[in-house]
N, C-alpha and C positions, 0 to 999 in steps of 0.2 A: 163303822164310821172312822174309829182312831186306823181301821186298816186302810184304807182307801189314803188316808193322809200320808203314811208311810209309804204307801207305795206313788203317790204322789213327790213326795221328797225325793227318794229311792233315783227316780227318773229325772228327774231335777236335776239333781246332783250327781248320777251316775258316772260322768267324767271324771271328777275329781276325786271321787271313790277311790274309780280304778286306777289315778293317777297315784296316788297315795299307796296304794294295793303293790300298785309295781313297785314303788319308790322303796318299799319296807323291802319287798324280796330281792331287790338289787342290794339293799344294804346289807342284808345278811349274808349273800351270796358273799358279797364283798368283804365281810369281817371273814368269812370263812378263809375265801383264799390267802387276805392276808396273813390270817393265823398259820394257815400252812407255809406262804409263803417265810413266816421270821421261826419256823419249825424247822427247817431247811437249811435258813441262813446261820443258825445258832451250830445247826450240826455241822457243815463246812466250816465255818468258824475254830470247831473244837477238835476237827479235826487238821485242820490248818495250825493251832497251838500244838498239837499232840505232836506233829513232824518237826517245829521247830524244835519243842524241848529234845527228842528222840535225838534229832539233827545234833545239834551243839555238846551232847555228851560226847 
């Protein structure tokens, strides 16, 4: 009985499941790149300091 209820909901709400479902793995996709993306930025960054100081001795 409590199965039939669930699977009842399940199909009910099956959109917004999956809408939710996507919405989580676009966001972590998304925290990843950005963490790569300011992993990158930090290292041109330090490298860009590194030539100045080099530079100006």
């Amino acid at each position: 009985m409590a199965l039939d209820v669930i699977i009842a909901d399940f199909d009910k709400y099956k959109v917004y499941l999956g809408a939710g479902l996507v919405f989580i793995i676009l966001t972590i996709g998304g925290v990843i790149k950005y963490r790569r993306y300011i992993k990158e930025k930090r290292k041109k960054i330090g490298l860009f300091l590194s030539y100045k100081v080099f530079k100006n001795k």
